[in-house]
C-alpha positions as CSV (number, residue, x, y, z in Angstrom):
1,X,97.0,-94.2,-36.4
2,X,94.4,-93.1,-33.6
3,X,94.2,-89.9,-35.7
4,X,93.3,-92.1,-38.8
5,X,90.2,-93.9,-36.6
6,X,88.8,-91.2,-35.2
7,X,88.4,-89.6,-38.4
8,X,87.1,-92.6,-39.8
9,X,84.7,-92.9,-37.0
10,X,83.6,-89.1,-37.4
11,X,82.6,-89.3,-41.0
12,X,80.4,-92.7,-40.5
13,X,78.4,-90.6,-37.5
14,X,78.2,-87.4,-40.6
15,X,76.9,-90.1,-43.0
16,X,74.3,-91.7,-40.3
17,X,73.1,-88.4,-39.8
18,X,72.5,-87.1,-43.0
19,X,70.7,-90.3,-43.9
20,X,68.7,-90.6,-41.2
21,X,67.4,-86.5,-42.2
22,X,67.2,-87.3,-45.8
23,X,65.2,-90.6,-44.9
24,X,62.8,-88.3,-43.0
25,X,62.2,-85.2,-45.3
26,X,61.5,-88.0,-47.9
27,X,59.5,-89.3,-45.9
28,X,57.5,-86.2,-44.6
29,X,56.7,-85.2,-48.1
30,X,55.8,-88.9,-49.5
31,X,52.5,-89.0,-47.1
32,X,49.7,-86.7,-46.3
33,X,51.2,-84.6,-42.7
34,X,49.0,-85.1,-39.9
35,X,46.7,-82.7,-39.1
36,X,49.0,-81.4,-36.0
37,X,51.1,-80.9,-38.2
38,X,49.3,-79.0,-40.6
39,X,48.1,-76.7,-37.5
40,X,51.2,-76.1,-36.4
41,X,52.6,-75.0,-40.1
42,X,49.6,-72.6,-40.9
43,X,49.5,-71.3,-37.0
44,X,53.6,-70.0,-37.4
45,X,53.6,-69.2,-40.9
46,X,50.2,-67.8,-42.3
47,X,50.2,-67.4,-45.7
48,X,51.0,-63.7,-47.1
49,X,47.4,-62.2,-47.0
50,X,46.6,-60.6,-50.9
51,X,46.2,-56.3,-50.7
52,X,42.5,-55.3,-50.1
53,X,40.5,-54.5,-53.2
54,X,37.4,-53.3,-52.9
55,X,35.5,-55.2,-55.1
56,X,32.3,-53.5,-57.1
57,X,29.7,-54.8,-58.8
58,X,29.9,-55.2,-61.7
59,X,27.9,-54.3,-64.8
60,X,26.1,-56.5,-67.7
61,X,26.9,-54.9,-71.1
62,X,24.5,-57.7,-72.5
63,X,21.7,-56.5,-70.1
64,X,22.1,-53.0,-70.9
65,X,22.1,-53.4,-74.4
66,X,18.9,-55.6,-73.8
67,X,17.5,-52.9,-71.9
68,X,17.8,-50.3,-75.0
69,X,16.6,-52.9,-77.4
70,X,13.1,-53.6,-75.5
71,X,12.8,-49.0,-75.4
72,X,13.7,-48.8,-79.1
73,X,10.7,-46.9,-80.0
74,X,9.5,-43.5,-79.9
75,X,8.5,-42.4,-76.6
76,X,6.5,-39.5,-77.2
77,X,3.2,-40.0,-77.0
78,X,0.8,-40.7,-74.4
79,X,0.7,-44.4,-75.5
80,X,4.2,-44.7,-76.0
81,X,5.4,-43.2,-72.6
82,X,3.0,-46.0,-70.6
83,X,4.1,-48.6,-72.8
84,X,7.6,-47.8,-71.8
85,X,6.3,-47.5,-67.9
86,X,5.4,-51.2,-68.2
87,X,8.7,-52.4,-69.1
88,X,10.7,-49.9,-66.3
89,X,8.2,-51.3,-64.0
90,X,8.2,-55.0,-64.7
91,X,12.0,-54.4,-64.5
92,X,11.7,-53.3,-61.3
93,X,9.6,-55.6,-59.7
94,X,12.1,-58.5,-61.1
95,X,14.9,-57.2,-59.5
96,X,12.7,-56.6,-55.8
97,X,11.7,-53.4,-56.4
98,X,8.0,-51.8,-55.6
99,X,7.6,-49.2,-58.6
100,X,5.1,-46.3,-57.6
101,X,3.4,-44.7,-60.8
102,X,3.5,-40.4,-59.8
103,X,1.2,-38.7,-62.0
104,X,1.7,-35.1,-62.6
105,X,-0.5,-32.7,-64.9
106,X,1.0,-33.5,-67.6
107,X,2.2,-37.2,-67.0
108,X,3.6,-40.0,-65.0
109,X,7.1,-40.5,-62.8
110,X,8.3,-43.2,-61.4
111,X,9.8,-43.7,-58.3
112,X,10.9,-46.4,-56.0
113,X,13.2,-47.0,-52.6
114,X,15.2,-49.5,-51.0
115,X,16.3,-48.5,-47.4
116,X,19.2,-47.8,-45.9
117,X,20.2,-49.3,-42.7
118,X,20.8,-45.7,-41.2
119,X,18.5,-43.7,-40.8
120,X,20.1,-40.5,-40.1
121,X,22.3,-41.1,-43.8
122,X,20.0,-39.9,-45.4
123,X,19.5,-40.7,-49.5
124,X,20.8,-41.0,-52.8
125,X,18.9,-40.9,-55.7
126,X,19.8,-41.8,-59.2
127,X,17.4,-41.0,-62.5
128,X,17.1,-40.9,-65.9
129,X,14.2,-39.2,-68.0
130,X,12.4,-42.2,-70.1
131,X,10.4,-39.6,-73.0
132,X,11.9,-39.0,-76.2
133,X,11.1,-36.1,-78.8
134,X,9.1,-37.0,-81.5
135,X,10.4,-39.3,-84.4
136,X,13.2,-40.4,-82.3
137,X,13.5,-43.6,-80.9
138,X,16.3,-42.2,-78.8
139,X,19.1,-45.3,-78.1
140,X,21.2,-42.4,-76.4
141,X,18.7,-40.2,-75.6
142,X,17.5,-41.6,-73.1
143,X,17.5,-45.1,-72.9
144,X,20.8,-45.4,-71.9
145,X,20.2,-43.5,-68.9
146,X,17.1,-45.4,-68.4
147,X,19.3,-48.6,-69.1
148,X,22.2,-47.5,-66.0
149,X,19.5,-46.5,-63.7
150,X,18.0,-49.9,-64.0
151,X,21.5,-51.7,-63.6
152,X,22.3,-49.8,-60.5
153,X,18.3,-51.4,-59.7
154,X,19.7,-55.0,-60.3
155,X,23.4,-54.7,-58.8
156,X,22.2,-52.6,-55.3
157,X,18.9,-53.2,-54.9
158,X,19.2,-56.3,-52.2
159,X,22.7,-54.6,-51.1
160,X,21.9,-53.5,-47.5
161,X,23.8,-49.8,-47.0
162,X,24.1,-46.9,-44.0
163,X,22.7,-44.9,-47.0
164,X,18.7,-45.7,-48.8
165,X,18.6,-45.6,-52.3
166,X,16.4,-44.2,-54.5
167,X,15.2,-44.3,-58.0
168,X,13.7,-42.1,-60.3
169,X,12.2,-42.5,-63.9
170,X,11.0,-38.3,-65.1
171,X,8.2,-37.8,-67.7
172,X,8.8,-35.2,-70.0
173,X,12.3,-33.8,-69.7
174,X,12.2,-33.1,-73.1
175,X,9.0,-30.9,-72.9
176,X,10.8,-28.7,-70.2
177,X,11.9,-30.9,-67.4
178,X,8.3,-31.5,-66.2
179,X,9.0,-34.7,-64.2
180,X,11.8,-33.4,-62.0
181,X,9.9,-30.2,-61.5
182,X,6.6,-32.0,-60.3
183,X,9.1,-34.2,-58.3
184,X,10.8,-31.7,-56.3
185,X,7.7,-30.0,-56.0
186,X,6.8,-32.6,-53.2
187,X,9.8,-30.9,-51.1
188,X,8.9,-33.0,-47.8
189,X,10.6,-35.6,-50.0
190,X,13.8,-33.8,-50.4
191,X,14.2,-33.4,-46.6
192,X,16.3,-36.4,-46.6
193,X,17.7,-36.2,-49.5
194,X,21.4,-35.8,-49.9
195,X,22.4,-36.3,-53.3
196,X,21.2,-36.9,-57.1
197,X,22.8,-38.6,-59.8
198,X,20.7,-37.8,-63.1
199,X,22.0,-39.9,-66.2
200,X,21.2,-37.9,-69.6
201,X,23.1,-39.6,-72.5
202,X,25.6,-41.8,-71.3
203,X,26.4,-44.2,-74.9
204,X,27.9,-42.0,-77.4
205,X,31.5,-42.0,-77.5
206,X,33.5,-40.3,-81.0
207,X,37.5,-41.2,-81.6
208,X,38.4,-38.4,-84.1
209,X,40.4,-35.2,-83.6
210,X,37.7,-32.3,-83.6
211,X,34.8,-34.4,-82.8
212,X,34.0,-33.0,-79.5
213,X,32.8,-29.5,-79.1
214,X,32.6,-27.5,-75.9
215,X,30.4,-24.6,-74.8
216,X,31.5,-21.0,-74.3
217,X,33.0,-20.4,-70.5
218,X,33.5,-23.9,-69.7
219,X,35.2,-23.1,-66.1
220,X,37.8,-26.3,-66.5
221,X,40.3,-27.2,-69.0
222,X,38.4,-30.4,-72.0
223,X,40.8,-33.5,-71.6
224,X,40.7,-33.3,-75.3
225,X,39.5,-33.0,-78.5
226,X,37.8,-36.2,-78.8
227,X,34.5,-37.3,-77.4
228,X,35.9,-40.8,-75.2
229,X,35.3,-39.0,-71.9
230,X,32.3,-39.3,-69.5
231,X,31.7,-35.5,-68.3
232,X,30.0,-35.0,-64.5
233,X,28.3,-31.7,-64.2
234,X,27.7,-30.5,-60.1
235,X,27.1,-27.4,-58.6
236,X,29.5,-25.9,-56.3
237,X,27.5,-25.8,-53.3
238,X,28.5,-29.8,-53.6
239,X,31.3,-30.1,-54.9
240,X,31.9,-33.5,-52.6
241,X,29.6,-35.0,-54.5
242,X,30.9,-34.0,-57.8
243,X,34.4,-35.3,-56.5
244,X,33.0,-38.7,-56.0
245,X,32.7,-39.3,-59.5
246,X,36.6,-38.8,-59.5
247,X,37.4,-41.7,-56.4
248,X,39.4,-44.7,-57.1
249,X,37.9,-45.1,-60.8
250,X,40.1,-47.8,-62.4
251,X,42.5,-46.5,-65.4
252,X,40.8,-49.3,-68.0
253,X,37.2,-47.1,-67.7
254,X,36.8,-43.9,-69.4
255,X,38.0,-40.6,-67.9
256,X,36.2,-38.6,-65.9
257,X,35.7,-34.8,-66.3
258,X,33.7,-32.7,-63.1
259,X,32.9,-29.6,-64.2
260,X,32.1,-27.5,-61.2
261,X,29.1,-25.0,-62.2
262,X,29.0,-21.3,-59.9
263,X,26.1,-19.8,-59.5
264,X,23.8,-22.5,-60.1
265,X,24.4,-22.5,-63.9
266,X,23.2,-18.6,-64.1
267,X,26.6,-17.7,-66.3
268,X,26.6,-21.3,-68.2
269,X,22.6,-21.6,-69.0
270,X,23.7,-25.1,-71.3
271,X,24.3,-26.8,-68.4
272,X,20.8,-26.8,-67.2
273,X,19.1,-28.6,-69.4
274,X,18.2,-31.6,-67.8
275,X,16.6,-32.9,-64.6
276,X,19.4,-32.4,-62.4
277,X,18.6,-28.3,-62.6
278,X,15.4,-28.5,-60.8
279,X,17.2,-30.3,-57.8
280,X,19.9,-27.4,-57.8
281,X,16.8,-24.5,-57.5
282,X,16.1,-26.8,-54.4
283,X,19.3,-26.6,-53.0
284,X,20.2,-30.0,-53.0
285,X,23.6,-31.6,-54.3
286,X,22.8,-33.2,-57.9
287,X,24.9,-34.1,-60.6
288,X,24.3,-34.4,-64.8
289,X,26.4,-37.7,-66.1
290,X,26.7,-37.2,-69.9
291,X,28.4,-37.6,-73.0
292,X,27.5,-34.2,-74.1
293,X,24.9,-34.7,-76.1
294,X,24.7,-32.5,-79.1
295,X,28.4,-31.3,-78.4
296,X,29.5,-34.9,-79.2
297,X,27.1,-36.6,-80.9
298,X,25.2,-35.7,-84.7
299,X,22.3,-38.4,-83.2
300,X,20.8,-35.7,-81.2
301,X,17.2,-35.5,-81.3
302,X,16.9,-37.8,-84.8
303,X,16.0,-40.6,-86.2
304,X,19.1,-42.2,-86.5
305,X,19.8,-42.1,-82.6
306,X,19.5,-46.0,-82.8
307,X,20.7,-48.7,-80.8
308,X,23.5,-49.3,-83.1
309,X,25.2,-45.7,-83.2
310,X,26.1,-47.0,-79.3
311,X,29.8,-47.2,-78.6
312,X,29.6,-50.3,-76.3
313,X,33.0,-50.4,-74.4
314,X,32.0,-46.8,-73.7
315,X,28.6,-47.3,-72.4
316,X,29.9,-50.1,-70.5
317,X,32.5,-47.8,-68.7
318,X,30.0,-45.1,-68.2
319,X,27.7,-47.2,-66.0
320,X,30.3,-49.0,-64.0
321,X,31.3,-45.4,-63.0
322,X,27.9,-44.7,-62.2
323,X,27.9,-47.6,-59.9
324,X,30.9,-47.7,-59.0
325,X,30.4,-44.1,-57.5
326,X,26.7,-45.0,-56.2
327,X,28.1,-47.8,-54.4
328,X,30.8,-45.7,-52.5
329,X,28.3,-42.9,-51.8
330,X,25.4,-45.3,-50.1
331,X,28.3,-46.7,-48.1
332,X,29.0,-43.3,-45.9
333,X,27.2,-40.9,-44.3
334,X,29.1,-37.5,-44.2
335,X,27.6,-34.2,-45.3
336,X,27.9,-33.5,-49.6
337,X,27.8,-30.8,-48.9
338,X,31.0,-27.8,-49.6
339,X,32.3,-27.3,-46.2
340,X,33.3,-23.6,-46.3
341,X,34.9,-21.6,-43.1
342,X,31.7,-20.5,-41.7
343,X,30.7,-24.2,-41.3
């Protein structure tokens, strides 16, 4: 009998218990905790903390796209070329920049700086040529460049970096590279200069086996024989700054092939026509960002190279790489330079 009661007993103290909990985690979650107890909860058990991204900024297809629009004309006469001045210029200033008009013998650059916050890291330039041939109104050749080099103006140009940033707009590439050889002519400029991103056809992209040609000795082996890649042309004096363009680019852009050049392009002379050569004869690090040009594309140097023969989602990937990369490269301050064992 005593048995009996004390296990009655023992189950009405299980029962009180168990109420009286369930009464309070009802209670607990029916009104707002107090704000102790909201410290205390968030000071013992942080939430799990998301993995780091680094986060880029990120391109305007619409702007770019705008930007080709306003240059689709011919810009090959004297006329022409200032017209499209105006607009690179007014550009400019809208986005904070001061433009500076460099004339040359034979015409006009234009150049402009935003400083880094360390002196000693030197610069990095990115440039485009703005001329066209004649009867071309030239969508790929070159406003596209023209169009990324005035992103990269928008995105970066009120982003404070170790690393100053520079921007360049040559005359008449397409009479001989006359604007980057009258700009590194100045070479006090290139004193701090550590590396050069030229843009020279950059929206062209072709889907369709056989469409993409390659030149004799290419010293690395094509992706493929279609034209949806973004090549990078550097010299192998800098090959770190070649291999920037291959850094943490997300899979969803298009690929990426460097193409390291020996000799400063004396075996391969196809890879020196355009503005970045006149930087290699200088010694300092540049690199060519193309589609290929006339390898890929049958727009070269026509008529119908019009803002409608651009493959969007391919000129949208090209700049974001281009940014993407100029981004990373303003943010450090090491050497571009190949380190060899006599360094």
């Amino acid at each position: 009998m005593k048995k009996r009661i004390w296990l009655v007993l023992l189950a009405l103290v299980v029962v009180i218990i168990v109420g009286s909990r369930s009464d309070a985690f009802n209670s607990f979650f029916s009104q707002h905790p107090s704000q102790e107890i909201v410290e205390k909860v968030t000071t013992q058990q942080p939430p799990p903390q998301p993995q780091t991204l680094e986060i880029k900024p990120q391109v305007s297809l619409e702007n770019l796209l705008a930007h080709i629009q306003k240059l689709n004309f011919q810009r090959y006469t004297t006329a022409e070329r200032s017209r499209t001045r105006t607009y690179i210029t007014t550009q400019l200033k809208k986005y904070g920049w001061k433009p500076q008009l460099e004339k040359f013998a034979e015409g006009v650059n234009i150049f402009a700086e935003r400083l880094g916050t360390d002196k000693t890291a030197d610069a990095i330039l990115v440039g485009a040529h703005y001329d066209t041939v004649a009867f071309s109104p030239g969508a790929d050749d070159n406003a596209s460049g023209v169009a990324v080099v005035l992103e990269v103006a928008r995105l970066l140009g009120s982003q404070p970096t170790p690393r100053t940033l520079q921007l360049a707009f040559f005359d008449k590439e397409e009479a001989g590279l006359l604007g980057s050889k009258a700009f590194v002519s100045q070479t006090k400029r290139l004193h701090n200069l550590r590396g050069v991103i030229v843009m020279d056809m950059v929206g062209y992209a072709c889907y369709t086996a056989g469409c993409q040609k390659y030149p004799q000795g290419l010293p690395v082996t094509p992706p493929s024989d279609k034209g949806d890649f973004l090549a990078v042309v550097g010299d192998t004096e800098h090959l770190p700054l070649l291999g920037a363009f291959q850094n943490s680019q997300p899979a969803n852009l298009p690929v990426v092939l460097t193409v390291p050049i020996p000799l400063k392009g004396l075996l391969t002379p196809d890879t020196l026509r355009s503005d970045h050569a006149p930087f290699w004869y200088q010694g300092v690090g540049a690199v060519l960002v193309t589609d290929t040009a006339n390898l890929r594309t049958p727009h070269y140097h026509q008529s119908s190279d019009q803002p409608n023969t651009i493959e969007r989602s391919f000129f949208a990937g090209a700049a974001q790489i281009v940014v993407n990369t100029t981004t990373a490269l303003l943010e450090k301050s090491d050497s571009l330079a190949t380190q060899t064992s006599s360094n």
